[in-house]
VMD Tcl script that draws the C-alpha trace (Angstrom):
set ca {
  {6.68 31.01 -6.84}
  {9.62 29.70 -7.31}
  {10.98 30.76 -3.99}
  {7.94 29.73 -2.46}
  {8.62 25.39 -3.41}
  {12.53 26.17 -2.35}
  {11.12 27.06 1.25}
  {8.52 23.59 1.05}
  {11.20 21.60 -0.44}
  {14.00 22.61 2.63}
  {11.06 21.94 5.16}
  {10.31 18.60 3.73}
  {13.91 17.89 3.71}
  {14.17 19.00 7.66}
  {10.96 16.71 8.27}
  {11.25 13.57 10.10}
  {8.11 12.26 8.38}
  {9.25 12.57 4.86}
  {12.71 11.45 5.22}
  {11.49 8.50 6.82}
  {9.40 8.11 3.90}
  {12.52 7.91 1.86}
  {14.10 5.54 4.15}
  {11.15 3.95 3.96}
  {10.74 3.59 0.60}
  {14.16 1.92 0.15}
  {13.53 -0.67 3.51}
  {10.55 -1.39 1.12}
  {11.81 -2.20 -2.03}
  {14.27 -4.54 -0.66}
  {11.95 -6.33 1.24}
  {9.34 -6.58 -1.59}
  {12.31 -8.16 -3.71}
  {13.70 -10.34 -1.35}
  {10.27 -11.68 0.08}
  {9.17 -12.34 -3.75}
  {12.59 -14.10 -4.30}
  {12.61 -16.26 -1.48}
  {8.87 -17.66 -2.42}
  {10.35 -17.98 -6.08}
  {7.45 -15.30 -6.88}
  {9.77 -12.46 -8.41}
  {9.76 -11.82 -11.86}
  {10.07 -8.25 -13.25}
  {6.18 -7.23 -12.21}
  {6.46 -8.15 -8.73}
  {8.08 -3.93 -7.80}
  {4.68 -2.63 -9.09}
  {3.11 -4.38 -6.10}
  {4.35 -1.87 -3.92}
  {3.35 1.61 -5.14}
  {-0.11 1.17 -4.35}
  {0.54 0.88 -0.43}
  {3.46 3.52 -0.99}
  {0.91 6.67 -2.45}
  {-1.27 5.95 0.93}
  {1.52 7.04 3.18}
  {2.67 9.50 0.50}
  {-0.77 10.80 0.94}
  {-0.96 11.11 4.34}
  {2.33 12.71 4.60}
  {2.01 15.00 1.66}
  {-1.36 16.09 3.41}
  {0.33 16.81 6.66}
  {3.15 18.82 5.36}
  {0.28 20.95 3.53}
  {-1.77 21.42 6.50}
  {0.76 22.78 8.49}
  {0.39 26.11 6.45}
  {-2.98 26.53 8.60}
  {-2.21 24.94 12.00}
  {0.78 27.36 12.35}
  {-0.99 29.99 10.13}
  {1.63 30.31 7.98}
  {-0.55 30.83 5.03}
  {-1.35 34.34 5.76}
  {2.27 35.20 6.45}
  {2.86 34.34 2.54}
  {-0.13 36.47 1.52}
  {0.73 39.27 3.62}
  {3.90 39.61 2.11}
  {2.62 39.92 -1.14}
  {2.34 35.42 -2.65}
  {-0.36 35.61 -4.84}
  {-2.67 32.85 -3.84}
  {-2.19 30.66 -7.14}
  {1.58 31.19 -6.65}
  {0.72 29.43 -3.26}
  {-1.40 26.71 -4.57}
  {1.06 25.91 -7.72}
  {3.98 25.97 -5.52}
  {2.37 23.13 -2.70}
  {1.44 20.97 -6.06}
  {4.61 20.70 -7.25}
  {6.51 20.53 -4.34}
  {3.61 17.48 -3.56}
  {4.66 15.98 -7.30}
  {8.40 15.92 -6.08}
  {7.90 14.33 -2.73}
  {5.70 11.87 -4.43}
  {7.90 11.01 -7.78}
  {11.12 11.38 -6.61}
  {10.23 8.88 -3.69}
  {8.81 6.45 -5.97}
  {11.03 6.53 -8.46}
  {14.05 5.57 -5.90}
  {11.33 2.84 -4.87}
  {11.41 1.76 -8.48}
  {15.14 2.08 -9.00}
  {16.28 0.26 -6.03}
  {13.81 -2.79 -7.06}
  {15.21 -2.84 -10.45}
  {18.90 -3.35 -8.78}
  {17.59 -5.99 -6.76}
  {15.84 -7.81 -8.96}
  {18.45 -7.73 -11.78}
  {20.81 -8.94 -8.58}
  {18.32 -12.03 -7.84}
  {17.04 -13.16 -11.34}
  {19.25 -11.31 -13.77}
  {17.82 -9.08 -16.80}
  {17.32 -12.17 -19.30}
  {13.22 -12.16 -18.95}
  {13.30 -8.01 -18.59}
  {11.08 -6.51 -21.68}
  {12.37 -3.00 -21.43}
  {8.99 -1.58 -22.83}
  {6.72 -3.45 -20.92}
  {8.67 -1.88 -18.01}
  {9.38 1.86 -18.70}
  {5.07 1.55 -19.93}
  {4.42 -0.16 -16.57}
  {6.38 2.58 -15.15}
  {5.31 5.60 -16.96}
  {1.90 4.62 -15.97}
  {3.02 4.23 -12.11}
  {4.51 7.83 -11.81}
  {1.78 9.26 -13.79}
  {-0.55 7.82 -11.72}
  {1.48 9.66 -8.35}
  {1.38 13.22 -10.02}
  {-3.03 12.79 -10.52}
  {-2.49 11.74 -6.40}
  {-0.56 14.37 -5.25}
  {-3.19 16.73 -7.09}
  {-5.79 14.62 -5.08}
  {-3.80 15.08 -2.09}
  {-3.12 18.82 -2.55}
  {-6.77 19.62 -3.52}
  {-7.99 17.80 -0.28}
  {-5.29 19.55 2.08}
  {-6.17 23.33 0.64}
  {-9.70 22.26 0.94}
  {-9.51 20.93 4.67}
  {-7.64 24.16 5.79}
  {-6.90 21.74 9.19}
  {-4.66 19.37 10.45}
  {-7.54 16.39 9.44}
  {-5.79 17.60 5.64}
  {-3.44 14.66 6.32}
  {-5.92 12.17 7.50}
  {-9.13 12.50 4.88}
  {-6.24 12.08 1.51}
  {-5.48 8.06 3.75}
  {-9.11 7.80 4.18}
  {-10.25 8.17 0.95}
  {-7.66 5.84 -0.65}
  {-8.96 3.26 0.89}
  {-12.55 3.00 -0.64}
  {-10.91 3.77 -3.95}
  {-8.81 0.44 -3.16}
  {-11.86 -1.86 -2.06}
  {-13.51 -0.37 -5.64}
  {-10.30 -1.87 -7.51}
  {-10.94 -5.35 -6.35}
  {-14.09 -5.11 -6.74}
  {-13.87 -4.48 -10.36}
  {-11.52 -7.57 -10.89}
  {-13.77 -9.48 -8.41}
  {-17.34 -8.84 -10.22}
  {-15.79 -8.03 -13.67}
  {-18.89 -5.48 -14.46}
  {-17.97 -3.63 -17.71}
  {-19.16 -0.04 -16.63}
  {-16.97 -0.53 -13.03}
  {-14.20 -1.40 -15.45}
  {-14.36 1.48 -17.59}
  {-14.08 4.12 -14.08}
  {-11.43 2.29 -13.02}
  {-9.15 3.26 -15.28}
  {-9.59 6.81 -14.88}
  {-8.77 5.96 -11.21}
  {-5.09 6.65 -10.39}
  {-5.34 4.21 -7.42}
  {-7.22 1.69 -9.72}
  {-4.12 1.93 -12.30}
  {-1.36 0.82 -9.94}
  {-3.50 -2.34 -8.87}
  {-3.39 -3.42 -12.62}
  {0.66 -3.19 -12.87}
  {1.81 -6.24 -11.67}
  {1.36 -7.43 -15.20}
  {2.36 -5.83 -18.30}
  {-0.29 -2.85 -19.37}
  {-1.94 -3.49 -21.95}
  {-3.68 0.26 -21.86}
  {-0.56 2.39 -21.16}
  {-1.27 5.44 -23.72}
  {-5.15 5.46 -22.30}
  {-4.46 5.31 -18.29}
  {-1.51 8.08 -18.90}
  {-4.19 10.18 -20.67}
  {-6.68 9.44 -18.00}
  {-4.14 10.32 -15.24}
  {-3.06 13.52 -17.14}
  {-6.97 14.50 -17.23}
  {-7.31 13.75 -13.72}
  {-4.45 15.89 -12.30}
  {-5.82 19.17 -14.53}
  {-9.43 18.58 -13.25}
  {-7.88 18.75 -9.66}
  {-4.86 21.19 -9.91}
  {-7.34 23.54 -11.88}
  {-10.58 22.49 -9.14}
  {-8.32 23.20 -6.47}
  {-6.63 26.53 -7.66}
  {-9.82 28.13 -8.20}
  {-11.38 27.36 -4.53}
  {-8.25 28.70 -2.85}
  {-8.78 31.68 -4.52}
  {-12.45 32.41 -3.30}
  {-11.68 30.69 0.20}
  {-12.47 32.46 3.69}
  {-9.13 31.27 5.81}
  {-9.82 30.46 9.02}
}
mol new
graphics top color blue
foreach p $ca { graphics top sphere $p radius 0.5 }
foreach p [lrange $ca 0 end-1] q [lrange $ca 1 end] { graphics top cylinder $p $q radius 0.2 }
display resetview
């Protein structure tokens, strides 16, 4: 396995669409910041604003770089020389979790610079942040199992379109629950990854439950996922 997310993590390194997600990520925190500090709106939250546009493209990308395995039909050049098919699965999730994390947290770093630059560190609670934060990157690993589970599903190149799709309702649901304020929609929101980051432009008040929720929600897809690719027909 292990020689399986060296060979992912070169490609995505050799892809134009993830590195400009890392370029794009940086372009983004800086202009977060410096839009926030020119409307006098930054304050130590304000970098948690961004994540939850960030995972969409993650997604999308993420979804592309799996579904290239079956466009090019790579995937049965891995089993035919002997990858187990949960070696193949496990290696595409993590490589997924370190395209997503380490992305986001250079997102999160280079906003911290910046907005220690512009405002200083004098209003920074440290654990409000690191919670705020712990609950951001959790949030990306329960996506990237979304996203993998999705792409190993799909088996096509649509693997990087359906992950963008479907963030999109699970947005409209988050403001919806802080729209209608309904109890019940409140309580599945905060098993929602996508749901989480919408909530961290304050400090979290639920850090310990939404990491639990997150943790819960990448094992139910990791473990969903992992079993289907073993009894799928490849096409």
């Amino acid at each position: 396995m292990n020689k399986l997310i060296k060979v992912n993590l070169k490609l995505m390194l050799h892809r134009k669409d993830t590195l400009l997600c890392l370029a794009g990520a940086l372009f983004f925190a800086f202009f977060v910041t410096a839009s926030n500090y020119q409307t006098e709106a930054l304050n130590w939250f304000t970098m948690f604003s961004g994540p939850v546009m960030l995972v969409m493209i993650f997604s999308a990308v993420g979804g592309l770089f799996i579904s290239r395995d079956y466009t090019q039909n790579t995937i049965r050049n891995k089993l035919s020389v002997g990858h187990k098919r949960i070696d193949i699965y496990l290696a595409n999730q993590i490589s997924q979790i370190i395209f997503f994390c380490v992305t986001m947290i250079l997102y999160l770093a280079v906003s911290c610079i910046l907005t220690a630059a512009f405002i200083g560190t004098k209003d920074a609670v440290a654990s409000d942040i690191l919670g705020n934060t712990a609950v951001c990157i959790l949030a990306c690993i329960a996506l990237s199992a979304l996203t993998t589970f999705i792409s190993m599903t799909v088996q096509s190149a649509a693997g990087g379109a359906i992950p963008l799709i479907i963030m999109y309702p699970l947005l409209m649901f988050s403001v919806l629950v802080e729209e209608l304020d309904i109890k019940w929609m409140k309580t599945v929101s905060e098993f929602i990854p996508v749901c989480q980051l919408t909530t961290l432009v304050a400090p979290d008040q639920l850090v310990g439950r939404h990491i639990i929720f997150s943790i819960i929600f990448t094992l139910f897809f990791v473990i969903a996922g992992a079993a289907a690719f073993r009894k799928s027909d490849l096409k």
